[in-house]
C-alpha positions in Angstrom: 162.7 107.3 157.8 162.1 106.1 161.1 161.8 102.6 161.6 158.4 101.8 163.9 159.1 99.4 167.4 157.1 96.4 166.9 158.8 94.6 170.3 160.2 95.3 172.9 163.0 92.3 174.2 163.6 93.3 177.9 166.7 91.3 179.6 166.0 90.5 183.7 167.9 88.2 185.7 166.1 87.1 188.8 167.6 90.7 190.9 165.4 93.5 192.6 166.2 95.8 189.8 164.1 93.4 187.2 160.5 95.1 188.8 161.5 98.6 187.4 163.2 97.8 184.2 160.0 95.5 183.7 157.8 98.4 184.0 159.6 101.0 182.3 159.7 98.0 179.2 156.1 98.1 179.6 155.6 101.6 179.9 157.2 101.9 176.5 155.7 98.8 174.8 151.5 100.5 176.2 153.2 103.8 174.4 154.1 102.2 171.2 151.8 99.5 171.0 154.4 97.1 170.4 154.5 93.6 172.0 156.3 92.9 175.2 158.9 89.9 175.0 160.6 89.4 178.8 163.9 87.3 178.4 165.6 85.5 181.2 169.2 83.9 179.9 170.0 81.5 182.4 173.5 79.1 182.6 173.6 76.1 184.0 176.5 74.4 182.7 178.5 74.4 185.4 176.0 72.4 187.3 175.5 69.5 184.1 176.6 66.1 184.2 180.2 66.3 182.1 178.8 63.9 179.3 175.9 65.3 177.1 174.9 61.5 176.7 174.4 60.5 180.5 170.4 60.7 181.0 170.8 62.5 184.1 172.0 66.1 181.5 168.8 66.0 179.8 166.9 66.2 183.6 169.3 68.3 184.5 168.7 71.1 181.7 165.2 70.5 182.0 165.0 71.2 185.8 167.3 74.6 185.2 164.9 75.8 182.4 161.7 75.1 184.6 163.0 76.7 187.2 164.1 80.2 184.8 160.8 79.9 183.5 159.2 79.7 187.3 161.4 83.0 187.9 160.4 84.5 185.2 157.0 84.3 185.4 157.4 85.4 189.1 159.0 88.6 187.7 156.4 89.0 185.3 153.3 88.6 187.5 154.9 91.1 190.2 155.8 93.6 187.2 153.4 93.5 184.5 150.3 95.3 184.9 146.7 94.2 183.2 144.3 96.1 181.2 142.7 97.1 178.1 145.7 98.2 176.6 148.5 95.7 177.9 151.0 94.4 175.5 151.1 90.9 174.3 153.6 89.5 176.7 155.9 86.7 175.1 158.2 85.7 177.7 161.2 84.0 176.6 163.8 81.3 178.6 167.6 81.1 176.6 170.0 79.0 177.6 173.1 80.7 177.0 176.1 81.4 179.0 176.8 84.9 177.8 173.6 86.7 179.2 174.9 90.0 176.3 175.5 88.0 173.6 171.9 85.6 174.0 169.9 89.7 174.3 171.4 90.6 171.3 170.4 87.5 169.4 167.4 87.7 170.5 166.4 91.6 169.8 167.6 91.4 165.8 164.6 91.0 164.0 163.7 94.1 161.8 161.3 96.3 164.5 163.3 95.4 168.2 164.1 97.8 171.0 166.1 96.3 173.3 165.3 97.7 177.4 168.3 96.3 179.6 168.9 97.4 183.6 172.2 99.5 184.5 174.0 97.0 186.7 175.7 97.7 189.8 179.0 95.9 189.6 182.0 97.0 191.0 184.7 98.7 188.6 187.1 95.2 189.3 183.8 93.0 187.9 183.2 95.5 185.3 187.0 95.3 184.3 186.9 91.5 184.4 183.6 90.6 183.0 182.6 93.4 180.8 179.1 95.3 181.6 176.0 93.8 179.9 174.4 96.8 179.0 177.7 98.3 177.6 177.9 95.1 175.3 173.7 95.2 174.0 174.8 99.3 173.0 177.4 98.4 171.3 176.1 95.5 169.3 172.6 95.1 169.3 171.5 95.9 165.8 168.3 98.3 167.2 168.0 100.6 169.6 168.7 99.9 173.6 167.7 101.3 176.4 169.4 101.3 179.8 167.4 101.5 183.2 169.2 102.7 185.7 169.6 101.8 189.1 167.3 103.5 191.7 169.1 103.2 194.7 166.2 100.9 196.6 163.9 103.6 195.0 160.8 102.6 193.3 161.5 103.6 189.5 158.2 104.9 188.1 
């Protein structure tokens, strides 16, 4: 038996590309009447103070999640449409370093879909980094789906 899609966990990162794969995750989540939960996985590690005990690390992590969370919301408010029947939108800030890794953990409860964007890397970044959407289809425990790129075409 088919398992029903109670929310959908859609991955953006701050690029053009996060408008479509916002509304397509939207599209889906108005047809199934499932909840909407936008994640943003931002990393800024490299730009902490070494020492988790300075005081300047704690305003430091705070700043970088405030200013995900401003993106995000930005994103959202350009994406998400309003109406009757819109989605509960839940967005969601991770800190994480692995942007694949952080959507995977955070579409496994029982009920996910997991919407990600194609990305447009080059074969060499692909070959050294690994491609996001490759890594959620391969391990996220529901179902994923990719949006692909659009070529500077609104994706509808």
């Amino acid at each position: 038996m088919k398992q029903a899609i109670k929310r959908i966990v859609v991955g953006v990162d701050g690029s053009e590309h996060d408008v479509a794969v916002l509304r397509a995750a939207e599209s889906e989540a108005r047809r199934r009447r499932a909840d909407l939960c936008p994640v943003l996985v931002f990393d800024c590690s490299t730009q902490v103070p070494a020492h988790r005990h300075d005081p300047a690390h704690d305003v430091h992590e705070r700043f970088c999640h405030d200013e995900a969370m401003e993106t995000l919301s930005h994103i959202c408010d350009q994406a998400i449409g309003r109406g009757g029947d819109a989605p509960v939108v839940t967005p969601a800030v991770v800190p994480d370093q692995d942007a694949a890794r952080a959507l995977v953990g955070q579409a496994s409860r029982t009920g996910d879909l997991l919407i990600v964007g194609a990305g447009k890397h080059g074969t060499l970044h692909r070959l050294l980094y690994g491609s996001l959407d490759r890594y959620c289809r391969k391990n996220a425990p529901c179902p994923v789906i990719v949006v692909p790129q659009t070529n500077g075409k609104r994706a509808h």
